[in-house]
N, CA, C and O atoms as a MOPAC input file, in Angstrom:
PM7 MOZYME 1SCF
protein

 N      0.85000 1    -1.17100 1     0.00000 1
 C      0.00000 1     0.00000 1     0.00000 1
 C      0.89300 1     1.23100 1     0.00000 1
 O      1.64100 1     1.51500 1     0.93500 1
 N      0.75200 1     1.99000 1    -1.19700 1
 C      1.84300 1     3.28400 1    -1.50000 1
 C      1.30300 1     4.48100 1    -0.71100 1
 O      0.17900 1     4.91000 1    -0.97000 1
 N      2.06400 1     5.03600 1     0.24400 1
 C      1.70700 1     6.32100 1     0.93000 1
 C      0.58800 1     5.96700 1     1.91100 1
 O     -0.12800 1     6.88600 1     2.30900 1
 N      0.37200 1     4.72400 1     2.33500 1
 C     -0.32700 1     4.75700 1     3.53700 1
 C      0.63500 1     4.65200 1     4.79400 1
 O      1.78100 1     5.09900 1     4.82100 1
 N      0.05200 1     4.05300 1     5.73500 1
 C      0.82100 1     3.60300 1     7.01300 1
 C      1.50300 1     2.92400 1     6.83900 1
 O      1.27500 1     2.04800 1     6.00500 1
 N      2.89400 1     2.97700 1     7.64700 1
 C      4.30800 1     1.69400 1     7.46900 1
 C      4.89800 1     1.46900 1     9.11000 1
 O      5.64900 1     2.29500 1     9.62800 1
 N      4.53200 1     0.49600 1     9.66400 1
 C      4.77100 1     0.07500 1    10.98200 1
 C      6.06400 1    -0.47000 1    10.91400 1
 O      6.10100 1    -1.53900 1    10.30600 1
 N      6.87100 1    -0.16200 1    11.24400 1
 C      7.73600 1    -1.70400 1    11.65600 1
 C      7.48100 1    -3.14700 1    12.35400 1
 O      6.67200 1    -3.35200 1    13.25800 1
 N      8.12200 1    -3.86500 1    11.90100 1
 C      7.59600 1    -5.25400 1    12.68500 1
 C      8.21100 1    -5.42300 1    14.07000 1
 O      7.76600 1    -6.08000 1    15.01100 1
 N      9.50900 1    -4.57600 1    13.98900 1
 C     10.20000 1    -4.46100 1    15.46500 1
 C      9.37600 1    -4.11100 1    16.33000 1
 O      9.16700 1    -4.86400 1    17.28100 1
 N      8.46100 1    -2.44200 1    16.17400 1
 C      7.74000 1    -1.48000 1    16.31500 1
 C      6.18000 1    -2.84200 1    17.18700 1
 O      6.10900 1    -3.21400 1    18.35800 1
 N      5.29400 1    -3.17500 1    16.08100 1
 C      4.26300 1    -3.90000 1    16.42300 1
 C      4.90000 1    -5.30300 1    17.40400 1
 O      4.05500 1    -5.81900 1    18.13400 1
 N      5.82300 1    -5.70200 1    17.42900 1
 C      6.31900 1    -6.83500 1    17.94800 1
 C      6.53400 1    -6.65100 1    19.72200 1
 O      6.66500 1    -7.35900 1    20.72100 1
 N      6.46700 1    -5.11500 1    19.31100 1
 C      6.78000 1    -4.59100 1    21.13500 1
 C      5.71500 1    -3.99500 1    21.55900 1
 O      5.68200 1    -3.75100 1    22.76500 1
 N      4.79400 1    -3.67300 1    20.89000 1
 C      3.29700 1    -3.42900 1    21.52500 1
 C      2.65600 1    -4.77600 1    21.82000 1
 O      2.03900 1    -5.03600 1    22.85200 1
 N      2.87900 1    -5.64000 1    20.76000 1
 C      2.22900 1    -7.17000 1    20.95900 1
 C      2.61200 1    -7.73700 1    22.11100 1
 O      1.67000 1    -8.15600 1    22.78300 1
 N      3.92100 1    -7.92400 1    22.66300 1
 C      4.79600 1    -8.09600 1    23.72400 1
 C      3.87800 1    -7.25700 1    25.44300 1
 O      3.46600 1    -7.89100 1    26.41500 1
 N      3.85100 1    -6.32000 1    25.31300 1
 C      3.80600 1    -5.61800 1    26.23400 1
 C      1.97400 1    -6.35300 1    26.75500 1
 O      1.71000 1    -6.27500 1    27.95500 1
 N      0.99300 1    -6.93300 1    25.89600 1
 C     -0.08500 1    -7.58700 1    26.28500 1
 C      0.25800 1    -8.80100 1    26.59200 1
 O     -0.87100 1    -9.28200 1    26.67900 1
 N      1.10000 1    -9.82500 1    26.86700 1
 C      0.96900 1   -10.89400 1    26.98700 1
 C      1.58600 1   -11.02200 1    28.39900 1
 O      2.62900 1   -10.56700 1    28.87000 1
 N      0.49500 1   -11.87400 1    28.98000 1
 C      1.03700 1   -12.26700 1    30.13700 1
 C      1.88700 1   -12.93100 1    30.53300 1
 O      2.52200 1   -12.64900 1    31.54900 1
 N      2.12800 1   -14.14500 1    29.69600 1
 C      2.98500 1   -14.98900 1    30.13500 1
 C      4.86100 1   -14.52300 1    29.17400 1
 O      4.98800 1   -14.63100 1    27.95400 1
 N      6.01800 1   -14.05100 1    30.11600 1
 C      6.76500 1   -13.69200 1    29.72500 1
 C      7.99400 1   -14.59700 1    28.43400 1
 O      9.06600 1   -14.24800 1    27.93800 1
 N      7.30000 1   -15.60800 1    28.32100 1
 C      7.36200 1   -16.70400 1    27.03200 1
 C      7.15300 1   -16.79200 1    26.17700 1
 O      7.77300 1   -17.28900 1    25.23600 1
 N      5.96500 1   -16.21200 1    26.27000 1
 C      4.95900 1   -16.19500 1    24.81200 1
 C      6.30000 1   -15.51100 1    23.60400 1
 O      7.36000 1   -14.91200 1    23.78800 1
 N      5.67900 1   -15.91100 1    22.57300 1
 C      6.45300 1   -15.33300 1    21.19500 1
 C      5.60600 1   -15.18200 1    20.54900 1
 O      4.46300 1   -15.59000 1    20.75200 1
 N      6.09300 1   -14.41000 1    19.40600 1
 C      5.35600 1   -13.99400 1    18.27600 1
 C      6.11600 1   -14.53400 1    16.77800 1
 O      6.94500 1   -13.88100 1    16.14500 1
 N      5.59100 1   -15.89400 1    16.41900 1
 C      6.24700 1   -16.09700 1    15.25300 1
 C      6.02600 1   -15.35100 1    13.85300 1
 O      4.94300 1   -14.85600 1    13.53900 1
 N      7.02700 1   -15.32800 1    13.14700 1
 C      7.32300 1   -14.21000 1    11.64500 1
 C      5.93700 1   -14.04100 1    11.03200 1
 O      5.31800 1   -12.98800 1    10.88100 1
 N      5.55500 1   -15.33300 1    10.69600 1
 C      4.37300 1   -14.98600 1    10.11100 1
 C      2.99300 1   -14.46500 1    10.84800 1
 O      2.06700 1   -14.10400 1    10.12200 1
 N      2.89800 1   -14.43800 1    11.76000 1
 C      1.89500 1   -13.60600 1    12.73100 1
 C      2.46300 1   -12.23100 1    13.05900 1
 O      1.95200 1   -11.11500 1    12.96700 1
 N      3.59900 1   -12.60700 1    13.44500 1
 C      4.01500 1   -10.70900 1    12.85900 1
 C      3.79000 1    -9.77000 1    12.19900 1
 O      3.40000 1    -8.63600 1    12.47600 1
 N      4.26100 1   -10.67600 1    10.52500 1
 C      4.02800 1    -9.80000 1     9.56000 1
 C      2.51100 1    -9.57200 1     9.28000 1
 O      2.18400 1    -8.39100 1     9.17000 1
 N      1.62000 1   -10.42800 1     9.15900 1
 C      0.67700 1   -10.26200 1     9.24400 1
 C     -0.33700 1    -9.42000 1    10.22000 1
 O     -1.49200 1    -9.06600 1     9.98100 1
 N      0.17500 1    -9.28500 1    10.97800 1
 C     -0.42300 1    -8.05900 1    12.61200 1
 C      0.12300 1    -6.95900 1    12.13900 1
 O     -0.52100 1    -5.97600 1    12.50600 1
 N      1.18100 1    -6.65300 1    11.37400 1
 C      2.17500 1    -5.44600 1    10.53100 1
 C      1.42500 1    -5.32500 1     9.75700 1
 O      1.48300 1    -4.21700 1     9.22300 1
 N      0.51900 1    -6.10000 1     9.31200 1
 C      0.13700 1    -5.29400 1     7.80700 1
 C     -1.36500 1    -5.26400 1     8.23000 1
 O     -2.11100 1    -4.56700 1     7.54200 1
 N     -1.70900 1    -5.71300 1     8.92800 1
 C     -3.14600 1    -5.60700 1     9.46900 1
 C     -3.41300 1    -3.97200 1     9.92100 1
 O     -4.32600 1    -3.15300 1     9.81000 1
 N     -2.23400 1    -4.01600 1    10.41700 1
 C     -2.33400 1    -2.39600 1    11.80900 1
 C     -1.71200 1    -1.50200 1    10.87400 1
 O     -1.53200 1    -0.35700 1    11.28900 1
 N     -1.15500 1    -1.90300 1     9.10500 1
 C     -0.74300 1    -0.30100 1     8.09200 1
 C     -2.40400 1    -0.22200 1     7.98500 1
 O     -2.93100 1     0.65100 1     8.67500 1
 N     -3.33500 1    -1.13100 1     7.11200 1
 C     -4.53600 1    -1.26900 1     6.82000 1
 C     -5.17400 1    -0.42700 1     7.44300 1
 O     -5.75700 1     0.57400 1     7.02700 1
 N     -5.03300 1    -0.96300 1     8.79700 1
 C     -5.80300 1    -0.26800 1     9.49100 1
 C     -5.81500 1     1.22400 1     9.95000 1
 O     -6.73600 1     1.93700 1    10.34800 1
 N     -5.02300 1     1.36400 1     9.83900 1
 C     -4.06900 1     3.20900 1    10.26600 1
 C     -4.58800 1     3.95700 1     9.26700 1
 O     -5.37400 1     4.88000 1     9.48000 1
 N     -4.06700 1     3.51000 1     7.77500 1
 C     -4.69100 1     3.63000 1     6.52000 1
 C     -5.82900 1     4.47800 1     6.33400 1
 O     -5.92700 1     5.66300 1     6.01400 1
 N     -6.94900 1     3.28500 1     6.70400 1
 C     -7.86100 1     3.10100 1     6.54800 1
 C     -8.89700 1     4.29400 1     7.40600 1
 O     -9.95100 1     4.81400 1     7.03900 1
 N     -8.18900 1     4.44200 1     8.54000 1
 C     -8.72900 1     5.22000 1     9.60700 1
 C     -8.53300 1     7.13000 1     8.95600 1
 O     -9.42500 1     7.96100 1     9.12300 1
 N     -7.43600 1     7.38000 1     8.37700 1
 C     -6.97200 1     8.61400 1     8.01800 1
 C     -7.34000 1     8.48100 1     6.42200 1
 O     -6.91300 1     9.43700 1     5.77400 1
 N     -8.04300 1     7.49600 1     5.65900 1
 C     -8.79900 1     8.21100 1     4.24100 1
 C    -10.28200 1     8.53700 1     4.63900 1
 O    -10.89600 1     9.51500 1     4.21300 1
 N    -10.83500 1     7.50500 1     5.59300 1
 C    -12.47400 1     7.55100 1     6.11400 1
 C    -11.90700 1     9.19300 1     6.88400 1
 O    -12.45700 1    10.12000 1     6.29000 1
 N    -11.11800 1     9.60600 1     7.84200 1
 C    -11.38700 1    10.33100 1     8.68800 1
 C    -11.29600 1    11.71100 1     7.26400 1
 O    -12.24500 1    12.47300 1     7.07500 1
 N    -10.23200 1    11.76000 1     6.58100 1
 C     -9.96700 1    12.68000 1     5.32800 1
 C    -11.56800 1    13.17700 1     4.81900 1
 O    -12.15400 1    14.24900 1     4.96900 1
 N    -12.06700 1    11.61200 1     4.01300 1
 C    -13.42800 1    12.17200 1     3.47200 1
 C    -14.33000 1    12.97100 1     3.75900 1
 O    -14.97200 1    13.80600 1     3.12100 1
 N    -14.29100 1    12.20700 1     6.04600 1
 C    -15.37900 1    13.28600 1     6.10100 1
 C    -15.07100 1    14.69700 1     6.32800 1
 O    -15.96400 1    15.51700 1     6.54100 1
 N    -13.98500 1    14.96300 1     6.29300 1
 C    -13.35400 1    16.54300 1     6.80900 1
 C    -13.98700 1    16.77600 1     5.49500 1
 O    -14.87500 1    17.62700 1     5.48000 1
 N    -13.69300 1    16.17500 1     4.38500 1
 C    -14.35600 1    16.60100 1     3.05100 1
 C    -15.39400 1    17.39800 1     2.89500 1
 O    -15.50900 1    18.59200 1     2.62000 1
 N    -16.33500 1    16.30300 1     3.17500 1
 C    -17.36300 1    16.33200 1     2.74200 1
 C    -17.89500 1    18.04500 1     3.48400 1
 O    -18.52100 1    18.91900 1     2.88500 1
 N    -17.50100 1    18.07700 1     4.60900 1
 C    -17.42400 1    19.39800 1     5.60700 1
 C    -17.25200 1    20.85100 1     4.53500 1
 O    -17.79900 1    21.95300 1     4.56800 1
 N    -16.29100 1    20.28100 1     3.67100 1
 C    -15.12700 1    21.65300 1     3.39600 1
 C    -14.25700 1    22.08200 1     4.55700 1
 O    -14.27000 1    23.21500 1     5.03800 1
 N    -13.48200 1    21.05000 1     4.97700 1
 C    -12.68000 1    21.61000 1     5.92200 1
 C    -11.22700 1    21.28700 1     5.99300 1
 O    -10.82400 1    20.13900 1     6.17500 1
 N    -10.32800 1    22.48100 1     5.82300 1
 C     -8.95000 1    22.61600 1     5.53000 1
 C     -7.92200 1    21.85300 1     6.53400 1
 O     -6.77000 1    21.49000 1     6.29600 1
 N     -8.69700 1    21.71600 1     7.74700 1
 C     -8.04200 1    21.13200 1     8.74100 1
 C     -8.81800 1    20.21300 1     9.39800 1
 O    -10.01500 1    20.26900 1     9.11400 1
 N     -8.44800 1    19.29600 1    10.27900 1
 C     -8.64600 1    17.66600 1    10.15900 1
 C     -8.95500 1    17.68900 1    12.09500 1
 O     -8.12800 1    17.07000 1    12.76600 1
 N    -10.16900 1    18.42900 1    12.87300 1
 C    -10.47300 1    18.19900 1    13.84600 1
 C    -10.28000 1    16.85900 1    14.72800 1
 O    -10.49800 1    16.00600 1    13.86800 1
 N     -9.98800 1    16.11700 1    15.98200 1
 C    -10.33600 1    14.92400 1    15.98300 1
 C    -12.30200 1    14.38600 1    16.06500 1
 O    -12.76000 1    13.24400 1    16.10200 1
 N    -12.80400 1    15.29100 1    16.06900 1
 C    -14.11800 1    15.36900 1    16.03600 1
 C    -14.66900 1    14.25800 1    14.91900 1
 O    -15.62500 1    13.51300 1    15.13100 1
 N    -13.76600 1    14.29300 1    13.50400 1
 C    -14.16100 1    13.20100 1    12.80700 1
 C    -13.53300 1    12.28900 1    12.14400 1
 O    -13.97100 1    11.70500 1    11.15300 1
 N    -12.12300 1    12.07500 1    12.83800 1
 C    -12.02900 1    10.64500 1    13.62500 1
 C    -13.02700 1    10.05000 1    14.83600 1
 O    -13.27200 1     8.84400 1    14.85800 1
 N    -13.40200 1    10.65600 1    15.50800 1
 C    -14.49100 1    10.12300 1    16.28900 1
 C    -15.83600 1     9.95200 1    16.19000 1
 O    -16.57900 1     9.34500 1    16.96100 1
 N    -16.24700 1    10.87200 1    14.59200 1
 C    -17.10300 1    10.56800 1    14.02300 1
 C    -17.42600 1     8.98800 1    13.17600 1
 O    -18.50500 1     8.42400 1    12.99300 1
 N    -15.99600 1     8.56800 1    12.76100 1
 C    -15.46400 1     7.45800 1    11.92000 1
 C    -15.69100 1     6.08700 1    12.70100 1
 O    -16.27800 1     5.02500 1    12.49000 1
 N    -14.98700 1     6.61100 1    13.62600 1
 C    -14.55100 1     5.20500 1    14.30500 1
 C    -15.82800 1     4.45300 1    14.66400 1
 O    -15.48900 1     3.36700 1    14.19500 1
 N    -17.12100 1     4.22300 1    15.18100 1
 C    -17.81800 1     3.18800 1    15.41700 1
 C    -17.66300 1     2.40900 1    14.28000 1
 O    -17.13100 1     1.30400 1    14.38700 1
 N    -18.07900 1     2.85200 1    13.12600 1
 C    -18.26500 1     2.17400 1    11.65400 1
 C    -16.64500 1     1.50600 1    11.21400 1
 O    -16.44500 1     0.57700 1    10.43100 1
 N    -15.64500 1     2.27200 1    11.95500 1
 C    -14.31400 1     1.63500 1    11.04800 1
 C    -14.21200 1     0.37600 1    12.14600 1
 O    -14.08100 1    -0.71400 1    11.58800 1
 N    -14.24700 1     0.33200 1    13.56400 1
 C    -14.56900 1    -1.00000 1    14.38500 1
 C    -15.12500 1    -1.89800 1    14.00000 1
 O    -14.62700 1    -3.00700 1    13.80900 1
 N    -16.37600 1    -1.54900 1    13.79600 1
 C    -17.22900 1    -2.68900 1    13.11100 1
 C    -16.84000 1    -3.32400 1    11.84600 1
 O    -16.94300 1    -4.54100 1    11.69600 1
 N    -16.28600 1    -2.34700 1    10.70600 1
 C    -15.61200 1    -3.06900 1     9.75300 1
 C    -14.57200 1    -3.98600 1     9.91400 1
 O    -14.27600 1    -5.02400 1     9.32200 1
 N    -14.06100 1    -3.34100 1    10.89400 1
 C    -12.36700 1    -4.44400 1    10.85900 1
 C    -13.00400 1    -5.37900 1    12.17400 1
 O    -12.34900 1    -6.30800 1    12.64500 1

């Protein structure tokens, strides 16, 4: 995905880390990368929906008002 979100896997590997209880747990490559590309998607996804509706507004600048307008509907999607 060109010009969206770009996580590192280092990056998501240490947020993933920081929920698990048991200090063992791992995160193998392919659940990694895949949680990496889940959470660009999703980042993505959150800042073209939140873009449109500033749009649709006419508005030059990007309130969090609609990101919080967005988000029930972008939850439910993902």
């Amino acid at each position: 995905m060109s010009g969206g979100a770009n996580f590192k896997e280092r990056t998501v590997q240490n947020i993933l880390l920081q929920f698990f209880r048991d200090d063992r747990t791992k995160v193998n490559a392919e659940a990694l990368n895949l949680m990496t590309e889940l959470l660009n998607i999703f980042v993505s996804e959150a800042v073209l929906r939140t873009v449109n509706e500033a749009k649709k507004d006419h508005q030059d600048q990007i309130p969090l008002d609609y990101f919080e307008k967005i988000l029930p509907q972008l939850l439910l999607d993902f």
